[in-house]
Every structure is written in C-alpha cells, then in structure tokens.
N, C-alpha and C positions, 0 to 999 in steps of 0.2 A: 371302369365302373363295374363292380362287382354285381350288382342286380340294379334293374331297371325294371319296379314294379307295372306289370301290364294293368293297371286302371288307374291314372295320375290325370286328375282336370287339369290342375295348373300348369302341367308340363305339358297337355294337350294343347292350350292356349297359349304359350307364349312358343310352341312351335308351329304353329301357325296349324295346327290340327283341326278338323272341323269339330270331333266328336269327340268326350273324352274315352274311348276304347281304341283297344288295337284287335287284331285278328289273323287267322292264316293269311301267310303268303305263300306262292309258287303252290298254288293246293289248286283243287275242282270242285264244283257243287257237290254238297253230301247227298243230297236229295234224300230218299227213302234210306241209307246205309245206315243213321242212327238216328235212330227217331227219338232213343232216350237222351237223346244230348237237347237243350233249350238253354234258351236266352234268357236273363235277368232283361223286364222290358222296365224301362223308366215312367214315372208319370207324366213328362213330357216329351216334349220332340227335343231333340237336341237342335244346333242353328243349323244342321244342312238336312234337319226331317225326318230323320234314322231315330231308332229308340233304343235300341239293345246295349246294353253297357258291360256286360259278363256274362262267361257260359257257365253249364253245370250240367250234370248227371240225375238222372234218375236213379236212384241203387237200391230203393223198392219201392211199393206202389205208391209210398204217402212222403217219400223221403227224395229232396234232391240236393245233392253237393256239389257247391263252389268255393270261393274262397273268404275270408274275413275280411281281406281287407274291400270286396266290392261292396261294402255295407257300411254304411255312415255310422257316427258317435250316435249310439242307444236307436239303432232302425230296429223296429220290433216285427215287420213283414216286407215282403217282395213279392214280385209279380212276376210269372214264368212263362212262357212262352216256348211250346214245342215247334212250332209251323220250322218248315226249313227255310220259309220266307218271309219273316212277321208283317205284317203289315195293318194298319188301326183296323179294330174291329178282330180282326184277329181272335180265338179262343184264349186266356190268360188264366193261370189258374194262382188266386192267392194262397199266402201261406206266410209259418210263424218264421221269421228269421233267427235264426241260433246262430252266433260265432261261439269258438274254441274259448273257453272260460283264458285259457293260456295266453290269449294272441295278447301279443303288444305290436300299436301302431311301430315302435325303432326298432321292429325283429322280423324279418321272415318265420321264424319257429310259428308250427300251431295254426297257420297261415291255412286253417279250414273252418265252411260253416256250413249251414243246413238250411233249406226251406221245406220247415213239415206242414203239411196240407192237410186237414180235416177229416177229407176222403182222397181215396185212390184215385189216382189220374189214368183213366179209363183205356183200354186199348195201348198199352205200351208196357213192351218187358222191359224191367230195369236193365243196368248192367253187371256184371259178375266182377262181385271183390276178391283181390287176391289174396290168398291161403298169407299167414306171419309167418316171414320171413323167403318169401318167393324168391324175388330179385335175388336176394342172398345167393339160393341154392341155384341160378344160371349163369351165375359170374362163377359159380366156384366151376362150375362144371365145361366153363368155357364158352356156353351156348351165346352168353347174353352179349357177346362181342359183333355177333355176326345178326342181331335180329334189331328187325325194324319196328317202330313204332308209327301209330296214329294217331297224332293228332287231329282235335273236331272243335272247331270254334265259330264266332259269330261275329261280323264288323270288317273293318280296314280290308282290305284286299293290298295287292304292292303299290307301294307310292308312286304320284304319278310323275310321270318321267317331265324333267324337264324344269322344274318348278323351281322358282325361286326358295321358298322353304319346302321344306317337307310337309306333304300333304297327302294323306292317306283316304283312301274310298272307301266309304261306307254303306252297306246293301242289306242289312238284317237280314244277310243268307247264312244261312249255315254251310264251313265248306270244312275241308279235311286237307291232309297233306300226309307223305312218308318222311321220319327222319330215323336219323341214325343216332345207334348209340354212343357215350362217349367218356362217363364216370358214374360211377355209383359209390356213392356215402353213407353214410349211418342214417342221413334225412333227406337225402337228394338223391334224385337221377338227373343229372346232367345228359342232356340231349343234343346234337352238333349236326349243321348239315354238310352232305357231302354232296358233295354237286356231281360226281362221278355216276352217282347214284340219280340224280334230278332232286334232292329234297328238299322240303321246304321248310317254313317255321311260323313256331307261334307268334303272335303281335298284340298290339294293344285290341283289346275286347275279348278276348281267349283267357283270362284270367276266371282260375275255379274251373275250365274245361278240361276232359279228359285227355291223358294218353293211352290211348289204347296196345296191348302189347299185341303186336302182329300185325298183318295185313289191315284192307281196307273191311274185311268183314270179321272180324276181331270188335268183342265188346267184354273183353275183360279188360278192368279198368284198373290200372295200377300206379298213376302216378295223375297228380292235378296240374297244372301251367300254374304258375306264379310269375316268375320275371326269367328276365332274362341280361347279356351281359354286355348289350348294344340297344341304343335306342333307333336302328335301323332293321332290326330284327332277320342280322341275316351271323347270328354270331350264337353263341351257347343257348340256350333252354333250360332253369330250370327249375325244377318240376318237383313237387312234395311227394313223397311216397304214401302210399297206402297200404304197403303191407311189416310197418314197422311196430312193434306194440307201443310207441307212442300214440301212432294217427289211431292204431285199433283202438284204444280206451277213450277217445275222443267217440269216435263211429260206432265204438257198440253200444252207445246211451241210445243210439237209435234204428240200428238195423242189424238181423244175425250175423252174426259175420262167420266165415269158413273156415 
C-alpha cells in the first residue's frame, strides 16, 4: 500500500480506532518547543472525548497550513487550536478554509490548504519557509543523507499493546519525534525510521503537520505529513514538499515567500 492517508473516518472505524486521526509515535511532549504548530479542533468530541483531527503551521501571523484533504466537500472554516494540550474551553481561533484549487480527493498532488484568520494570532512566531529548491541543493551536496528531521503532531500516541484490534490513544497533546531521511522526489520527501537512531513516525492526526528540517529546535519548515506506507505507522513517511515551485505558487497567494 503505497499511501495510507493520515485522516480516514472509515478506516478509523472499521479498525476499531476510537478517533478518526493518527499522530506521533516513539516521540515526547512538545510542550513550549513549537508553539506554531496547532490542532484542527472539531466541533465535536469524538466517542473517546478528544477533538483534534489534523495539525498545521503557522507560517505568518494570519496564515496556517495543513492539508486538503483534513477538510470536508465545500468546508468554508476551521477551528485552531495552539494549546500543546487542547482541552474544551480552550483559546480556538476561527478562520477561512482554503484547499489547493489543484487537489483531487484520487491524488496525493496538491494535497495543501490554508486557515486565514481575520486578525493575527497574537504571541506566536510563525515558521520559516524554505528558499525554491532547498532540498534540491542538500541532496546534491550530500548533506541531506545524513540529517534528521522533526516531526510535530497532535493525537494517537503508540497503539496499545496487547489488543485485540488496533487501537490508538488519543490526548490533544502536541508531541514531536526524530526521523530519518530516505528519498527525495520532484514532490516528495520520503521519511524512514531507523531504530538505530530511536526514531519515531508520523500517524494518524499528524496530517497538514510539519517536518521540520533539523533538530528538536528547528522551525524551518520544509515538508507537510500526508500518508504514509503502513497503516501501523512504523514504515515510510510521506511528506509534500514545500520548497518546490509547484507548493510555492499555491503558498504565495498567501504568504512572502523566500
């Protein structure tokens, strides 16, 4: 299975999932490390109580990005949620939902959207996009074989041991992980973990969340979660670039880009 979209209700429920999101596994609380990362919060509770369905970025004051497909047929707003730990009552801040004019539900391509907000969301520095053609220029130069990446997401933590189905925990925490690199495409960064290293991976509810390039204090942001190639989330990552001039002519409708 070549992708395994990270926000699927139906696959969430017939695998006996409480929620439909996935999220980090083998990761730690992000706590204060990205404050510009939040949660898509739903308008209801899901059946185990948890709300967060997708993560996204800040990437300026009034701008945050995640993916198209965490957004239903004609959703015209979402609801965001910075807390590293949402909980009701919670700050939410609405905004207009924009997907990729491009996206088609039978394509990964294009697989970006937007929540623009009215005003700036106060107290938080975005995160820094990368320069056209980044990635490019550290493969060539050999660099990009040997550096790790961060992943920052919200939901599922590792299934729980034991269980007759697969069943994933859910905490509207925001947590993080290291992974490793492992292919880069003309629209992808494939991401792989290596255990040698301890790394971990994305999962369902990390869909529209950042990978960050470098450590855990790293916020340039250069690639988004979309699926991945196990619905165990211990197998590839991958990840839509953002420094391609396809994702740029999408993203400069709405933020400078570098």
């Amino acid at each position: 299975m070549r992708f395994v979209r990270f926000v699927t209700i139906l696959t969430a429920l017939t695998m006996g999932i409480a929620s439909p999101a996935w999220a980090i596994t083998n990761g730690s609380a992000d706590l204060s490390d990205h404050p510009e990362v939040g949660a898509l919060i739903a308008d209801r509770p899901h059946p185990d109580g948890t709300w967060s369905y997708c993560t996204g970025t800040l990437i300026s004051p009034t701008v945050f990005l995640t993916a198209a497909h965490c957004g239903k047929k004609a959703q015209k707003t979402a609801r965001v949620s910075f807390s590293s730990h949402y909980q009701p009552g919670t700050q939410v801040y609405t905004g207009r939902f924009v997907p990729d004019a491009r996206y088609k539900d039978s394509s990964e391509l294009h697989d970006m959207a937007v929540v623009v907000f009215s005003t700036a969301v106060p107290n938080i520095k975005p995160a820094t996009l990368p320069r056209e053609g980044m990635l490019d220029e550290l493969e060539a130069d050999n660099s990009l074989q040997t550096t790790q990446f961060t992943p920052v997401g919200y939901g599922s933590l590792n299934p729980v041991k034991g269980a007759r189905k697969k069943q994933y925990r859910y905490t509207d925490t925001r947590n993080q992980t290291s992974i490793s690199f492992e292919n880069l495409s003309p629209r992808w960064l494939d991401l792989s973990l290596n255990s040698a290293k301890g790394d971990g991976s994305t999962c369902f509810g990390d869909s529209g969340g950042p990978n960050f390039l470098g450590g855990r204090d790293s916020h340039l942001l250069v690639a988004t979660t979309v699926s991945g190639d196990d619905n165990a989330c211990k197998s590839t990552n991958f990840d839509y670039r953002l420094d391609t001039p396809s994702a740029r002519r999408f993203l400069g409708k709405f933020v400078t880009l570098p």
